[in-house]
GULUMNU-892858 format. One line per 3 residues: for each residue x, z, y of C-alpha. Coordinates in steps of 0.05 Angstrom, whole numbers. Layout:
% GULUMNU-892858
X Z Y; ...
END
This chain:
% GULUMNU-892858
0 0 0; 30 -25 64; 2 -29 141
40 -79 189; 36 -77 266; 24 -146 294
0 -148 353; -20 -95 414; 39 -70 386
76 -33 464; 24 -80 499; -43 -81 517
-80 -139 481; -76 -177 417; -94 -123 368
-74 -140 304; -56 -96 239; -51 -132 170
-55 -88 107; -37 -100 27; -69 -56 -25
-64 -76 -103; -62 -151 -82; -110 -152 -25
-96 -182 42; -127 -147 102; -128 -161 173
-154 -102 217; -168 -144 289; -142 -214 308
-136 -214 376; -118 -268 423; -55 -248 471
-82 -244 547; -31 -239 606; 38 -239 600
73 -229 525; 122 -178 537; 152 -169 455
154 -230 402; 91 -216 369; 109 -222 287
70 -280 250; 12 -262 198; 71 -244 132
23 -285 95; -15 -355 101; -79 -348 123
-112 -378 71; -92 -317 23; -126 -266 71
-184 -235 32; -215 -185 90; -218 -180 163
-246 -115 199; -270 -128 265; -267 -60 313
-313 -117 374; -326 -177 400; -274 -177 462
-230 -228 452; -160 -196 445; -196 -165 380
-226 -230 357; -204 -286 402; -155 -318 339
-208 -318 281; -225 -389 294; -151 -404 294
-138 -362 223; -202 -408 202; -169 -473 222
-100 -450 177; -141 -435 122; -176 -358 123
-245 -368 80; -242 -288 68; -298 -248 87
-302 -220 156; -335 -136 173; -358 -124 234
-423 -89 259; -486 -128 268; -476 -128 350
-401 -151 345; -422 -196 308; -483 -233 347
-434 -213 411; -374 -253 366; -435 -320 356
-429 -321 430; -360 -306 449; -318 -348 401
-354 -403 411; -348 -397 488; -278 -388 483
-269 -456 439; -311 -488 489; -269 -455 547
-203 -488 506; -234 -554 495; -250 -553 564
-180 -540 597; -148 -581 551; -194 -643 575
-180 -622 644; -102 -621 632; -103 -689 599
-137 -723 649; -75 -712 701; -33 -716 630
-50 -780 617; -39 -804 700; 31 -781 693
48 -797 627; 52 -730 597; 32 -717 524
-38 -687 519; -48 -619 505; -84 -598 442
-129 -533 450; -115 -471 399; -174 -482 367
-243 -527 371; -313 -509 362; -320 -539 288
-267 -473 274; -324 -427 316; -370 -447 273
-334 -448 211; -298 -376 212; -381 -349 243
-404 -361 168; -358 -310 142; -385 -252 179
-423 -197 143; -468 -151 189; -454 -83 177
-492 -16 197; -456 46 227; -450 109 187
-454 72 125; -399 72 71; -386 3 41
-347 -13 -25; -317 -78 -10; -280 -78 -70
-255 -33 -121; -192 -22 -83; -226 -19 -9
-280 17 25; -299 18 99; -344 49 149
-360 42 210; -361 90 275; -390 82 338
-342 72 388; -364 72 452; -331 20 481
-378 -38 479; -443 -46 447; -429 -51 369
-361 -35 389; -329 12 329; -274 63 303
-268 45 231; -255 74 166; -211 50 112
-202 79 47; -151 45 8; -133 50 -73
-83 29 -122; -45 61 -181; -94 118 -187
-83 142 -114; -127 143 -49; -108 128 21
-149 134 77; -142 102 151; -177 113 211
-173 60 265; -204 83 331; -218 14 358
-225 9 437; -251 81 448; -299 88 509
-299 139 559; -362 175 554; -416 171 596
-427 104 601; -492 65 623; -534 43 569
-488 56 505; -475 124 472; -410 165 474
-363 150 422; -371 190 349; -322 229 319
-282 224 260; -259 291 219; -200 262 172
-161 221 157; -81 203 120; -66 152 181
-93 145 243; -92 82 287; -105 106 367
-111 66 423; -77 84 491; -91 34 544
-101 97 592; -54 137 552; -24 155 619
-70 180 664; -133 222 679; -197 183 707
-225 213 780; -299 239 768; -343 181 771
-373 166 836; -450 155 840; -440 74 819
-509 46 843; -489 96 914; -420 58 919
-454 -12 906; -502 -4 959; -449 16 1011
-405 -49 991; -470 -90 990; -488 -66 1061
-422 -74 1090; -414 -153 1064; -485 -170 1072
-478 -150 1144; -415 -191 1159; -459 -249 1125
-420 -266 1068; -428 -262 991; -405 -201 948
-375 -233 881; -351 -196 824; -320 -218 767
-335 -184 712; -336 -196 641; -396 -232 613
-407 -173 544; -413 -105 568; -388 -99 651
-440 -159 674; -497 -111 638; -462 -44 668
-474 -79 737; -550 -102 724; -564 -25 711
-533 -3 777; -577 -62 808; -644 -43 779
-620 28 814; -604 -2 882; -672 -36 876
-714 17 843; -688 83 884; -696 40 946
-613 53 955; -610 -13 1013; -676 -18 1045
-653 -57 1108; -634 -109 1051; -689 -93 998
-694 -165 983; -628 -180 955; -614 -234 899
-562 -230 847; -543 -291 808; -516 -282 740
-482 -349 734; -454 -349 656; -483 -371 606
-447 -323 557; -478 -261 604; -543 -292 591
-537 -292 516; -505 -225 506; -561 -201 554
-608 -218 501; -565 -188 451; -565 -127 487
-650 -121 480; -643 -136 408; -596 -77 390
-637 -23 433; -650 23 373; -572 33 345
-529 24 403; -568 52 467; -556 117 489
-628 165 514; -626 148 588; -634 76 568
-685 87 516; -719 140 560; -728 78 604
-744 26 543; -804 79 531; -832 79 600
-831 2 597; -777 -4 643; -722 -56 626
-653 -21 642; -620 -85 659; -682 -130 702
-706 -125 762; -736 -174 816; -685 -217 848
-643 -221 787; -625 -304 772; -591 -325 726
-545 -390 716; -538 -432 656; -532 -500 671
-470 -532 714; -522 -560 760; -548 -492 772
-479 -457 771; -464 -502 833; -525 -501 867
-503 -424 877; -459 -451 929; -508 -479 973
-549 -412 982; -545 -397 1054; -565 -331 1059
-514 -272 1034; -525 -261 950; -491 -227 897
-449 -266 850; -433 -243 779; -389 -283 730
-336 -288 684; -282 -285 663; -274 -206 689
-194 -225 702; -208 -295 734; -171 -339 676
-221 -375 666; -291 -398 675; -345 -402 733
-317 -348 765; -257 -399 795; -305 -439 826
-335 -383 859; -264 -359 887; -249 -426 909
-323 -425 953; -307 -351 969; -246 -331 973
-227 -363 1044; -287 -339 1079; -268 -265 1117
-346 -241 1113; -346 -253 1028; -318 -195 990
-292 -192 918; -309 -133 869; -270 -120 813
-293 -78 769; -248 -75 708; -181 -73 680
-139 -123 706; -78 -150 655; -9 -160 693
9 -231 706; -63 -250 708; -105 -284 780
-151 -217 788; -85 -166 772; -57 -214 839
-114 -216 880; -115 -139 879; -44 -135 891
-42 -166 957; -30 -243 939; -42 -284 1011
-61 -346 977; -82 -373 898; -79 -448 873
-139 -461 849; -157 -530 812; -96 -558 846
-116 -539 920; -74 -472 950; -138 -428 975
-124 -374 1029; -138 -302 1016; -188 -274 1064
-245 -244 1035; -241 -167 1027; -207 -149 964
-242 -87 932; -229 -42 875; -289 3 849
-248 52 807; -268 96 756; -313 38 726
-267 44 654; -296 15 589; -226 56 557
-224 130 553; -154 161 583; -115 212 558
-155 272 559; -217 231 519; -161 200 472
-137 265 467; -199 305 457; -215 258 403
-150 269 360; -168 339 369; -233 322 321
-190 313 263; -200 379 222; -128 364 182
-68 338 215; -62 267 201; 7 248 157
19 206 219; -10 178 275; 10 108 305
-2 94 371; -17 25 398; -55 -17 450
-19 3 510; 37 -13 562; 109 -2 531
119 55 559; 56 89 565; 47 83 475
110 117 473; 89 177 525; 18 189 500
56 193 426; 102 248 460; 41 277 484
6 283 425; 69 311 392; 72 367 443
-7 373 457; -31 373 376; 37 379 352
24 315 309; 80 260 290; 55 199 330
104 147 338; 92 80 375; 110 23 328
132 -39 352; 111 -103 322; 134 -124 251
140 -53 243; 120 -41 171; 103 31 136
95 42 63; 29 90 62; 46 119 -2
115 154 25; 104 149 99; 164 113 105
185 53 151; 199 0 103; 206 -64 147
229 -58 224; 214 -104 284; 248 -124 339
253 -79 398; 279 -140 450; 239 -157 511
219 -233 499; 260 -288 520; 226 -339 570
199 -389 521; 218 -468 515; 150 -500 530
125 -518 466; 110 -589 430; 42 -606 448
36 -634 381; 62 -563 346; -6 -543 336
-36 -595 302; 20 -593 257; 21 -528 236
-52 -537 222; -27 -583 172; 32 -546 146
-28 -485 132; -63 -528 98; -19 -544 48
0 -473 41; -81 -474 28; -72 -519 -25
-20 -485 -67; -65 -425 -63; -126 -461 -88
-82 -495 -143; -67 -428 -162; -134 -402 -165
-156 -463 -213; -96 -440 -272; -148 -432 -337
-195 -493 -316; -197 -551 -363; -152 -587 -378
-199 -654 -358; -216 -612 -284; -138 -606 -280
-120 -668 -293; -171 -698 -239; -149 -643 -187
-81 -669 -195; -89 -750 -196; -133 -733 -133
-71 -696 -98; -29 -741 -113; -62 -807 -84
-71 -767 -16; -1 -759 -26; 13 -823 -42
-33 -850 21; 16 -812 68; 84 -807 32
127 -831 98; 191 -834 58
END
């Protein structure tokens, strides 16, 4: 029984952990990298196509964003997640194969003018689809027997709606191991979604720390703090935007809306619109009101009983089409704005900087965690001016920062929630932060809970029947990359597929000789149709 650190390994995004027990091939996460890529993330040790399980903590994208990718290299294995993560994951992977496609048309249009290769996106929407067919909906609170070697169960974690802390109990050779892997852990008191659960044991635990270093200010009153920013743009006569991402934050601000609107918190502008212009916000709106029962906390269903919807309100608009989406920009009166992506890469929410940005009476909001290197982690760091679709746009709309608006718990949630444990873990890895916050909040825990948490960097590998470091990653800072082959892709698409195909030759030894025989004669003609030698 092994466990290997991937990816969110000293960094914030990517999560990634890949598991063997008696033969078995687990993935816990596969994240996509967003922002800068401070270590050399380690490769998947095995093809893809030999990956029986995937475990799915939510839907955000640097926990899922690479599925369709492992699908496209092979993975047919079944994939765990709850049954929010995964109608969230329906929307999300597709929109982020369609957000791929997308750029990479864009690119090789001006590709193509100067002669350039064209770029090939990560991953297209036939691998959305494909790798959606291998989810399996699962309740919380509910032990599942995967196999005869693997169990699971999953947590509420309080991060996202169907986001979870999971289980894992692994066996082989007569002895049990058992894994807990907190996910993203929220921060308590959240609108609409409950706190996060507790686990009381486990051999190895798996902790996040994104806010490993730090203690989050008492909340403000939210809907109190809109109003005041509303008042103050709305005034000037310009447009509050906020980016903010389309699962989760775009719902948080709805429910501080409905309050403006409801408690009568801006009566000299009682009228005000706000324009939900994604379609992905749309869709996980919906999903939101069809998983009222398991994930909502009592306020919300308090208000779900009293008929009230928690998250609509007159004035709200939403956007779907591209017609509509640019219509926004024509409104002439001052209007709320929300739209991904909540860190600007991406998206509607670029077109809406570009129309917003250079006017002084507009403000942006952002409310949510901004990754170094990306356009909102700039914008809020002073940056005077942005390119945006090729034209340089001029910064001078108010910048503003709502704080305390944290989908992560910091370190006295994290740590409260170690506490829980009734038996001190064997160990406790800590990843899912900045380099040198994992490595502090492991410290801390050492000192706090006296527990041995260590911060393992990736292609760090531990053998979870002796506790011991078997395998050991590199601890360099990565080297700027070469840009790569546009063409790299494609080919290691087809380099995974033949890996495919030696596993699925090996899967077939005992079939008759006559099946065999066929399978072979038909390998070899597609071998001989594109032997180059």
């Amino acid at each position: 029984m092994i466990i290997e650190f991937l990816g969110a390994a000293h960094e914030v995004t990517g999560s990634c952990h890949y598991m063997e027990v008696a033969g078995k091939h687990i993935l816990v996460d596969c994240g996509m990298q967003q922002g800068p890529d401070l270590y050399e993330n380690q490769e998947i040790p095995v093809n893809p196509s030999t990956i029986d399980y995937v475990l799915v903590t939510h839907a955000h994208i640097d926990h899922s964003g690479l599925l369709p990718l492992i699908y496209s290299h092979g993975f047919r294995g079944d994939i765990y997640a709850t049954e929010a993560t995964t109608a969230l994951c329906n929307i999300m992977l597709k929109d982020s194969a369609h957000i791929q496609q997308t750029e990479a048309e864009w690119k090789n249009r001006k590709a193509r003018r100067a002669n350039k290769p064209e770029v090939v996106p990560m991953y297209d929407m036939n691998d959305a689809q494909g790798v959606l067919e291998h989810f399996i909906p699962c309740n919380y609170n509910k032990k599942i027997k995967i196999d005869d070697h693997i169990s699971i169960r999953f947590i509420d974690a309080g991060h996202l709606l169907g986001s979870s802390s999971i289980e894992v109990w692994l066996k082989e050779d007569n002895e049990e191991v058992k894994l807990a892997f907190s996910g993203d852990l929220g921060n308590g008191g959240r609108p609409l979604i409950k706190n996060p659960d507790y686990i009381k044991d486990a051999d190895y635990v798996i902790i996040e720390s994104t806010y490993g270093d730090r203690i989050h200010n008492t909340p403000p009153d939210y809907a109190i703090e809109l109003a005041k920013i509303m008042r103050t743009t709305f005034a000037r006569g310009g447009n509050l935007v906020i980016p903010a991402f389309s699962v989760g934050r775009s719902q948080e601000m709805l429910y501080f809306m409905r309050r403006i609107k409801s408690e009568n918190l801006l009566p000299e502008f009682a009228d005000f619109e706000v324009y939900v212009d994604s379609p992905m916000s749309v869709q996980a709106t919906t999903v939101f009101g069809e998983n009222i029962k398991e994930c909502f906390n009592q306020e919300a269903l308090d208000l779900v009983g009293r008929g009230i919807n928690p998250i609509g309100f007159e004035g709200l608009k939403t956007s779907v089409t591209s017609d509509e989406s640019r219509n926004i920009n024509f409104i002439s009166k001052p209007i709320v704005i929300i739209s991904a992506s909540g860190m600007c890469e991406a998206g509607r929410i670029r077109h809406h900087l570009k129309h917003n940005l250079w006017r002084r009476e507009c403000t942006i909001l952002f409310v949510g965690y901004q990754v170094e290197g990306t356009l909102g982690f700039q914008l809020l760091g002073g940056v005077k001016e942005v390119k945006l679709f090729g034209e340089t746009i001029d910064v001078n709309a108010s910048i503003v920062n709502l704080p305390g608006i944290s989908g992560h718990a910091d370190m006295d949630h994290l740590t409260d929630w170690m506490r829980h444990f009734e038996d001190k873990p064997r160990r406790v890895f800590v990843v899912h932060g900045h380099d040198e916050v994992t490595d502090n909040f492991a410290e801390h825990l050492h000192k706090e809970l006296g527990l041995d948490a260590i911060a393992p960097y990736s292609g760090d590998t531990y053998d979870l029947t002796t506790n011991l470091c078997i395998a050991q990653g590199s601890r360099e800072v990565k080297k700027k990359t070469v840009p790569r082959k546009e063409s790299s892709n494609i080919f290691a698409r087809l380099v995974a597929a033949g890996e495919r195909l030696m596993s699925v030759i090996r899967k077939n030894e005992g079939l008759a000789n006559k099946d065999l025989g066929k399978f072979a004669d038909q390998i070899n003609a597609l071998s001989d149709k594109w032997d180059r030698s």
